[in-house]
C-alpha positions in Angstrom: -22.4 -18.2 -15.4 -21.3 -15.4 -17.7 -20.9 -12.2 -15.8 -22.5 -8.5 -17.4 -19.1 -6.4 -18.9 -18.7 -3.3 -17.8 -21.4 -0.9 -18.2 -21.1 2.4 -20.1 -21.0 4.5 -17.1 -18.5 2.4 -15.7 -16.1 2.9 -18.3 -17.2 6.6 -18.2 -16.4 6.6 -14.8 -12.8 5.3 -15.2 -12.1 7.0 -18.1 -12.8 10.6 -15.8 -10.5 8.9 -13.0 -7.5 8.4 -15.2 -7.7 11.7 -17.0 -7.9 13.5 -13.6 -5.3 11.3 -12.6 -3.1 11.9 -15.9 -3.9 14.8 -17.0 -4.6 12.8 -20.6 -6.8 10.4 -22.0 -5.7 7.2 -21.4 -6.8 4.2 -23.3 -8.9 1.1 -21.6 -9.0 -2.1 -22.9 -11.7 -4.5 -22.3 -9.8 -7.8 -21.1 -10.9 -10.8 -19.4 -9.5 -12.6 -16.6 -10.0 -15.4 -15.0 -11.2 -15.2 -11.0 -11.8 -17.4 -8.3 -14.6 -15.2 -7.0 -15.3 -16.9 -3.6 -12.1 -18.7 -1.7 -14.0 -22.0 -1.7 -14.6 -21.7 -5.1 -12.2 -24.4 -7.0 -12.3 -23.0 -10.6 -12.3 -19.7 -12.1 -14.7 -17.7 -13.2 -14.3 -15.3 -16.3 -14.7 -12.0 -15.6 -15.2 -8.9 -17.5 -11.6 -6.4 -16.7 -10.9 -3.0 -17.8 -7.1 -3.1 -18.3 -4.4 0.0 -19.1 -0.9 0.4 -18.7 1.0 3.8 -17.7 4.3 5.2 -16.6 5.7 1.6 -16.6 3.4 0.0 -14.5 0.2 -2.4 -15.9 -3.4 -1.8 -13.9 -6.4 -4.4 -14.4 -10.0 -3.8 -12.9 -12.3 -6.7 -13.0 -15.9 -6.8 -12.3 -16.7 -10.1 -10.4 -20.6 -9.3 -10.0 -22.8 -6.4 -9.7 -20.9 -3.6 -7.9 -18.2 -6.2 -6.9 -14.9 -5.5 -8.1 -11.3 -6.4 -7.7 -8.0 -4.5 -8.8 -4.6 -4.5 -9.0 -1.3 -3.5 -11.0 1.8 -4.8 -11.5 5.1 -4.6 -13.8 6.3 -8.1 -14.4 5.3 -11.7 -13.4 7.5 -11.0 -10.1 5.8 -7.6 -9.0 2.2 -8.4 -8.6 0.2 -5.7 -5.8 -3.1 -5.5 -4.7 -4.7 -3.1 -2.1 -5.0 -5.2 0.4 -8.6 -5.5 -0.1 -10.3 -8.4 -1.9 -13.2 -6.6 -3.0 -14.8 -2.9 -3.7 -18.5 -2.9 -3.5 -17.8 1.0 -5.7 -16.0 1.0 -8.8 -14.4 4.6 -7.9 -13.4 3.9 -4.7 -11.6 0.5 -6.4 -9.9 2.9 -9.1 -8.6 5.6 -7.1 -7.4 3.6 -4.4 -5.4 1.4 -6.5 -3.6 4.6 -8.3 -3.0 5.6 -4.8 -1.2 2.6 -4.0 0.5 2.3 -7.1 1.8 6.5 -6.8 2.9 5.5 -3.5 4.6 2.2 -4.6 6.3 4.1 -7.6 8.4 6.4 -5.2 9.3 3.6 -2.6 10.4 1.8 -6.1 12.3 4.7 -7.5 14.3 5.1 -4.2 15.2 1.6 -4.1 16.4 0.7 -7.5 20.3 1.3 -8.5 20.4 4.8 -10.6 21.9 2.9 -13.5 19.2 0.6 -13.5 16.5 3.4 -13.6 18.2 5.4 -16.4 17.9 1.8 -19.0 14.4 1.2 -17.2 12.4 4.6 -16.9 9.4 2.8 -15.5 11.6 1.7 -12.6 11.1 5.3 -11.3 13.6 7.6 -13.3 12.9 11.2 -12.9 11.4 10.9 -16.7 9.4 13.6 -17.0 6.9 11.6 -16.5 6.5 11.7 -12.4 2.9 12.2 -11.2 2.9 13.1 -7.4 0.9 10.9 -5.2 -2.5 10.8 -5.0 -4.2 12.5 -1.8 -7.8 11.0 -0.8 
């Protein structure tokens, strides 16, 4: 079962998100991942994601059915976050919660890395230049 991609006022609708968020334009890429859509599924499905990458961390938004999707960002193979939802039935709602959580995430990160660390590794939460404040909904 092939899944539809994103539609053009989906990607519109990021796209505002992120530039509200960033103050920029910040380039998507159309991805695909592979989803077990239902936890009794036993294979995954391919699935249509929208995927970008800012201020160190990596964000991936997939669409896993008509208004059903899942998000959730990370920085390496060991630092993988969701929201603690499984699934948005709003594509907004999706977005904004998971730059939320990953605003919030970034500070409790910056705090708890060594400073020497954070000065070789920006994304690891040096004062950059690069700080966005959190995110209030």
């Amino acid at each position: 079962m092939s899944l539809p991609d994103f539609t053009d006022n989906e990607y519109q609708l990021v796209n505002q998100i992120l530039l509200e968020r960033y103050n920029r334009i910040v380039p998507l890429q159309a991805v695909e991942v592979e989803l077990l859509r239902k936890p009794e599924d036993k294979m995954p499905t391919p699935c249509p994601a929208l995927y970008w990458s800012e201020l160190g961390a990596e964000f991936v938004v997939a669409k896993m059915g008509d208004q059903r999707f899942r998000c959730q960002f990370f920085y390496s193979p060991s630092e993988i976050f969701g929201t603690g939802r499984d699934v948005y039935d709003n594509l907004g709602d999706c977005v904004t919660t998971l730059l939320k959580l990953q605003a919030d995430h970034h500070g409790t990160r910056a705090a708890a890395l060594p400073e020497a660390l954070t000065k070789e590794n920006p994304a690891g939460g040096a004062d950059d230049g690069n700080y966005l404040p959190p995110i209030v909904i």
